[in-house]
C-alpha positions, 0 to 999 in steps of 0.5 A: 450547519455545523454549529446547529449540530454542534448545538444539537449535540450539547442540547442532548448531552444538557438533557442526558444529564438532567436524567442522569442527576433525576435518577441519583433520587438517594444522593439528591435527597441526601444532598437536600437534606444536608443543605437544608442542615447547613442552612440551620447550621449557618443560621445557628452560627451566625446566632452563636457568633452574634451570641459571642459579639453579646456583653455576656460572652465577651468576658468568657474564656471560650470566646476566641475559640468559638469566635476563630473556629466559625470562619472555616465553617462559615467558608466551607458552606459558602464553597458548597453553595458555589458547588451547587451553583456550578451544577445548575450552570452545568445542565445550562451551558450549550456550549462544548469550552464552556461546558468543559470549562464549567466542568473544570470549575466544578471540579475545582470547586469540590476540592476545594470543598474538600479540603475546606470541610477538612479544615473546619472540621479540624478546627471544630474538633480541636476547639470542642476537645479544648472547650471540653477540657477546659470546663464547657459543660456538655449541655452548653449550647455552643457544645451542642451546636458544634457537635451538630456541626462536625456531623454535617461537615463529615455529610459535606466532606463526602459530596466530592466523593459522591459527585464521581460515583454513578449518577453523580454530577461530575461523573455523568458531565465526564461521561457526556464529555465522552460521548461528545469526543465519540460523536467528534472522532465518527465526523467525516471532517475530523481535523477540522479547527472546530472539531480538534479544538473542541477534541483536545480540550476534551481529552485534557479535562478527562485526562485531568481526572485521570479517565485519560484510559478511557479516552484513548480506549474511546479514541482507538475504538472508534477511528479503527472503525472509521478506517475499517469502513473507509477501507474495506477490502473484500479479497483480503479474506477471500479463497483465491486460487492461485490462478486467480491471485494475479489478477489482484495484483494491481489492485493491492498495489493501489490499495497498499500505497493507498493504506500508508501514504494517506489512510495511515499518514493521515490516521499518525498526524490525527494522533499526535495532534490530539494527544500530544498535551496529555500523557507521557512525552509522546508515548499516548499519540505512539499507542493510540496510533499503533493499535489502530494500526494493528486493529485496522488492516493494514496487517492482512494487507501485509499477508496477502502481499506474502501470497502473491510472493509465494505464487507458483515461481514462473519468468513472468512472475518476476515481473510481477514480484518487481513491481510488488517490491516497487510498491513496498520500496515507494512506501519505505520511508513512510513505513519506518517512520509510522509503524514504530514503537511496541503495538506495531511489533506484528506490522514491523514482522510482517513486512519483514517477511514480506520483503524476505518472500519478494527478494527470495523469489525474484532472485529464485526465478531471476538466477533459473533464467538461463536454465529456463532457456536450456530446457527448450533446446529439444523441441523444434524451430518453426517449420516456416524459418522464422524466430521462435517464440522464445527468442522474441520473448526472451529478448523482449523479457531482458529488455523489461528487466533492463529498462528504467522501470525494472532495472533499479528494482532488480539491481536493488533486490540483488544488491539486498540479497548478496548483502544478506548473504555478506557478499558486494553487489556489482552490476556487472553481476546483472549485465553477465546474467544476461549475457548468459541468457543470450548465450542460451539462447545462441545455442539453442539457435544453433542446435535448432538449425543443425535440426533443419535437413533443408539446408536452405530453410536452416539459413532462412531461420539463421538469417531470421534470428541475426536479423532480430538482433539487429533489431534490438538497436536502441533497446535497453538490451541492444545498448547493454551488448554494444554496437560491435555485438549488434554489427556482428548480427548485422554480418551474420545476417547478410552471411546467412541471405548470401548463403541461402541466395547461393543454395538455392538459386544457384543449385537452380541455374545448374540446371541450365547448364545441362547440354545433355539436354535439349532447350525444350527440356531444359527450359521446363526442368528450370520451370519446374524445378522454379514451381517447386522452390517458389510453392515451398519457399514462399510459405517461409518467413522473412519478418524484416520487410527490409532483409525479405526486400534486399534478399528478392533482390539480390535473387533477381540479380543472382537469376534473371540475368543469367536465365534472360542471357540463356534464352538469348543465346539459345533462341534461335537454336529452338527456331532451327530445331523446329517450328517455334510457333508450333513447339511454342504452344507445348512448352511451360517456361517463364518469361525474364519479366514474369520470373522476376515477379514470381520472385519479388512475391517470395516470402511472407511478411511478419504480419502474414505469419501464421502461429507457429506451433510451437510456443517457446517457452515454459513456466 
């Protein structure tokens, strides 16, 4: 299928020149009527030699002039009749070497016709000066021949120079040789043994005639083309809202890693492997690459990555930008290596200024951390007790920034940042960021359960937050603060259950150690009070399943015992007072059983929460 093509295309290319060499009609005519000129000429020097050979002119002073100088003439006709021979195998050939070779031979042949009518021509004016001094006179028929010569040699001696201008034969086989490396360079399958075989013999002739300009003009022109339409890129010259910029985000990232790794790694080793036998050293494959690097998109991909970097600054963003200067970081190496040399100056500044805008604005965000952090300190915990939002993704934010993926990133941001600033980048610097972040955030624990006017609630939420702590074991933030920081969470939390088991089912049981008053009213003061603590306190949180099952026990065996032993060893005193089966019916009380069900109901799960009203945290 590719050689019917290929065959194709010298078909057309053998017509394109028949036309071009039928519109030359002047040159043509010219050329005919200098051969027919030359084909007397020859006729008459072959006559004028055999005149020579003849007895009468052997003994005549003029004739090893006249014999020395018919040599030259006689060679230059045969060059020209060579020339024309080439011509006709030009418009023939089917064939990409051999019609670049024939084109090669043609050149060669109208040099060397060239410098052949250069060499008779001196010859004949030289020998006619001499036959003229010497006495030949001006009507002699030698004289008149060679004077017939010296005017269709100087007709000859142009034919070079006509066969480049347009129309002419070796300008319309340059041009063709040209529409074929076009033809190659729009090929999906460019790289291909034929095709580059076929492309540098091309260039080398054309650069032979010194079109090599052309060439690469044709060259840059078409696979910026190729680039532009395998490249399209719809959003790089679209209005995006700020808003709207994130959600290109992965999408450039793809594209960017898409661009250099294979499009412009591709686009560098196409250059240098067609262009590296012509030109100076490697300057034409550096050109050609870099203008069609400039012309091709990489350079508004380059800008739209500075957009993102300028994006409204806000803690989720840092993510993003870490990921960005990932993208940049992967394709590094490739940059430095590709867009070299003068034409990729832009690119080169692009990316710097890139690199500068993802630095400056994560380290901006990175360092505002803490402060983000304070500034939520004067709104109010959850009503329910449990970890506000900012804790959890606070803790869950660090453990992002601490984890394999992004840690690298940020330490090497820092690292360039410090390093522009001449100061030593140490990773204690990112570990003491955190700790101050934490740091934040325990003073905002603290100043929130200060908050709290139920006491009891304030230890729920205390317990709630050391048990989040707890739970950052094994995470990249957990492991950075250590086990001694992680075991002081895990006391701080039984502190504050103990705590609260005390304020509140302690306070409960005072109640039955009221001997002011009856058993009747002391056990429907106990219930009460009970129903009262159980409907508010089982709408608070305790999100580890663990702690929330550890904590109803430890109420169990804080309440029930004691309520079982005061109905124990007042029991009988409710029988003696009055009749218990009639009293019975008028007292509310729980039984040790159903207490204690009532109390392993408390609390809701994590999953049972409701959103909490207040979300925690602020861009």
């Amino acid at each position: 299928m590719a050689e019917t093509k290929r065959l194709e295309r010298l078909k057309a290319m053998r017509s394109l020149l028949k036309s071009e060499m039928e519109k030359t009609k002047t040159s043509s005519l010219v050329l005919e009527k200098t051969g027919s000129k030359l084909e007397e000429l020859n006729t008459k020097l072959l006559s004028l030699e055999a005149d020579v050979k003849v007895e009468r002119w052997r003994s005549s002073p003029f004739s090893d002039h006249i014999r020395y100088t018919i040599a030259p003439v006689s060679a230059a006709l045969r060059v020209f009749a060579t020339v024309q021979e080439l011509e006709r195998d030009l418009m023939s050939c089917n064939e990409v070497l051999g019609y670049v070779s024939d084109v090669k031979r043609l050149g060669e042949a109208l040099k060397l016709l060239t410098s052949s009518c250069v060499l008779a021509l001196n010859w004949l004016e030289d020998t006619t000066k001499f036959l003229s001094e010497n006495g030949m006179p001006e009507d002699h028929p030698c004289g008149l021949r060679f004077k017939t010569s010296l005017e269709l040699l100087r007709e000859l001696q142009m034919t070079e120079a006509r066969a480049y201008l347009r129309g002419g034969s070796l300008y319309t086989a340059l041009e063709n040789l040209e529409i074929e490396l076009e033809m190659i360079l729009e090929e999906e399958e460019v790289l291909s043994e034929y095709n580059l075989r076929d492309m540098k013999a091309i260039i080398k002739r054309l650069d032979a005639h010194t079109m090599l300009t052309n060439c690469v003009h044709v060259y840059i022109k078409n696979r910026t083309r190729v680039i532009q339409k395998r490249f399209e890129i719809d959003y790089l010259e679209r209005k995006i809202t700020e808003t709207a910029i994130e959600g290109y985000i992965d999408q450039w990232r793809v594209d960017m890693e898409l661009a250099v790794k294979e499009v412009y790694e591709f686009e560098s080793n196409l250059c240098y492997e067609v262009f590296k036998d012509v030109g100076e050293e490697e300057y034409v494959p550096l050109h050609c690459f870099g203008a069609i690097a400039s012309k091709s998109g990489i350079i508004p991909l380059l800008r739209f990555g500075s957009r993102i970097s300028k994006w409204k600054k806000s803690p989720p963003k840092l993510l993003r930008l870490l990921e960005c200067f990932s993208t940049m970081d992967n394709v590094r190496t490739e940059f430095n290596r590709l867009f070299i040399g003068e034409e990729c100056s832009e690119i080169r500044r692009e990316t710097r200024e890139l690199i500068s805008n993802l630095v400056k604005g994560v380290c901006e965000i990175f360092w505002e951390l803490p402060c983000q952090v304070e500034l939520q300190r004067p709104n109010c915990p959850p009503l329910d007790g449990g970890v506000p939002k900012l804790v959890s993704v606070v803790t869950e934010y660090c453990n992002k920034l601490l984890g394999d993926k992004n840690k690298p990133v940020l330490s090497k941001i820092l690292e360039i940042d410090l390093g522009w600033k001449n100061e030593k980048y140490q990773e204690e610097i990112l570990t003491g960021h955190m700790y101050n972040i934490l740091r934040e955030i325990a003073l905002n624990l603290d100043a929130w359960s200060s908050s709290n006017k139920e006491t009891a609630l304030s230890y729920i939420f205390m317990m709630n937050n050391h048990s989040h702590f707890c739970g950052l074991r094994e995470t990249p933030l957990g492991l950075m603060m250590g086990e001694s920081w992680l075991n002081a969470h895990e006391q701080y939390r039984d502190y504050y259950a103990a705590l609260y088991v005390k304020e509140s089912w302690g306070k409960l049981l005072s109640l039955l150690n009221n001997k002011a008053q009856t058993v009747k009213t002391t056990l429907q003061a106990f219930a009460k009070g009970f129903d009262e603590m159980y409907t508010k306190q089982s709408r608070w949180v305790v999100e580890d399943e663990k702690v929330r099952w550890k904590i109803c026990e430890a109420m169990v065996r804080t309440v029930v015992p004691k309520y079982k032993s005061y109905l124990q060893s007042y029991i009988m005193l409710l029988v003696e007072e009055d009749d218990y089966k009639s009293h019975g019916k008028d007292m509310n009380y729980y039984t040790p059983k159903g207490l204690e069900m009532k109390m392993r109901t408390m609390f809701q799960s994590k999953e049972e929460r409701e959103f909490s009203h207040f979300d925690g945290y602020k861009d």
